[in-house]
C-alpha positions as CSV (number, residue, x, y, z in Angstrom):
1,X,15.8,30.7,-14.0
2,X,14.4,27.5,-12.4
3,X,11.4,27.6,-14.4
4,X,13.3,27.9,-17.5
5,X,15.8,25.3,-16.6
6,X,13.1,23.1,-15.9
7,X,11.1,23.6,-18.7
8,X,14.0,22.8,-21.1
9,X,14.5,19.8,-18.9
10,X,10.6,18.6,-20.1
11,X,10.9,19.7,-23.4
12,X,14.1,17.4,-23.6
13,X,12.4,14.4,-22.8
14,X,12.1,11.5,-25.1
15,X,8.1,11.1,-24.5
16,X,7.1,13.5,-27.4
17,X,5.5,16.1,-24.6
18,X,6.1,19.8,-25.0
19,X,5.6,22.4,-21.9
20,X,5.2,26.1,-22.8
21,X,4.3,29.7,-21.7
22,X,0.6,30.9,-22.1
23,X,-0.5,34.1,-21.5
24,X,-4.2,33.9,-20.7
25,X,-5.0,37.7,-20.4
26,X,-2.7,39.2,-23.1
27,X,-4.8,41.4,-25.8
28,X,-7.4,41.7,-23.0
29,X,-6.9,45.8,-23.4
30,X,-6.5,47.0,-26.9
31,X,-7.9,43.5,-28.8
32,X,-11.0,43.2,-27.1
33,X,-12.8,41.2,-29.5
34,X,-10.6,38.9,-30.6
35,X,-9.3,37.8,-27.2
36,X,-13.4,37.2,-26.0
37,X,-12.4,34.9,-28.8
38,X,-9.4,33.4,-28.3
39,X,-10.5,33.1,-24.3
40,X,-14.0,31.3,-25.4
41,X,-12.0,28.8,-27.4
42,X,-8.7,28.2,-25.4
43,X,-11.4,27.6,-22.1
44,X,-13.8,25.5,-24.0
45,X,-10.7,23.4,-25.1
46,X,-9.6,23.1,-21.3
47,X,-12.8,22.4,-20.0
48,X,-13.6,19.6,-22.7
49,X,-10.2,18.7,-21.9
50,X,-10.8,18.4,-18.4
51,X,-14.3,16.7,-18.7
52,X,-11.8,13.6,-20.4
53,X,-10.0,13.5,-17.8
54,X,-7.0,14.2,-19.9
55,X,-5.6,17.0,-17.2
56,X,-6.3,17.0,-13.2
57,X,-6.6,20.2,-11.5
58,X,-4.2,20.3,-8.6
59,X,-6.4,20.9,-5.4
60,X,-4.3,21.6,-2.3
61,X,-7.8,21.9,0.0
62,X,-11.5,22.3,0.2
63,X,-13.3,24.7,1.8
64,X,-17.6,25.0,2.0
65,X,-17.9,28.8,1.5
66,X,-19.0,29.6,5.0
67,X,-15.3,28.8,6.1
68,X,-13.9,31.1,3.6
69,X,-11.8,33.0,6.1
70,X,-10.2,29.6,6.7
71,X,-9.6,28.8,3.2
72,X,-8.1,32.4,2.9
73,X,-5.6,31.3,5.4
74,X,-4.5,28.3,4.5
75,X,-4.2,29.4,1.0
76,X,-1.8,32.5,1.9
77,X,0.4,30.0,3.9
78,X,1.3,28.2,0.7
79,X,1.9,25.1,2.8
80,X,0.8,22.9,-0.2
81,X,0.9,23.1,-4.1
82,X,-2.5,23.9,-6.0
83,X,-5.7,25.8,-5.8
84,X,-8.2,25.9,-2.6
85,X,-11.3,25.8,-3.8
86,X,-14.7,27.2,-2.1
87,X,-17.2,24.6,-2.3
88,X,-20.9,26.4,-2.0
C-alpha cells in the first residue's frame, strides 16, 4: 500500500512526470516471439537511455568478481538501496 500511495503521490505532482508499473517478463511463456520483441526494444530504449545519461543506475556497492562471496553478503543484508555489481 506504500508503493501505491506513493506512486499516486508522484503522479500528483505538478512537474509533468508519470511513474508506473512494468512488467519486464510478462508474455515470456505463451508469447515467445513477440516478447523477444518487446524485450529487444524496451532494453535498447533503456540502454540508449542510459548512455544519455537521462537515468542513473542506483549502485549500493562494488565488488571485483573474486570477492563475490562478499558482494553476496552485503547484498542480502540490504543495508543500502540499489544493485551490487560484480566488477570482472
Amino acid at each position: 500500500m506504500k508503493l501505491l500511495a506513493r506512486l499516486y503521490t508522484w503522479n500528483a505532482l505538478p512537474n509533468g512526470h508519470r511513474v508506473g508499473f512494468y512488467n519486464f517478463w510478462s508474455g515470456r511463456r505463451t508469447r515467445a516471439a513477440a516478447f523477444r520483441r518487446r524485450l529487444r526494444t524496451d532494453l535498447g530504449i533503456v540502454l540508449d537511455l542510459l548512455r544519455q545519461g537521462v537515468i542513473v543506475p542506483q549502485i549500493a556497492a562494488r565488488y571485483p568478481l573474486t570477492e563475490v562471496s562478499a558482494a553476496l553478503v552485503f547484498a542480502e543484508a540490504r543495508s543500502r538501496p540499489g544493485k551490487v555489481v560484480l566488477e570482472p
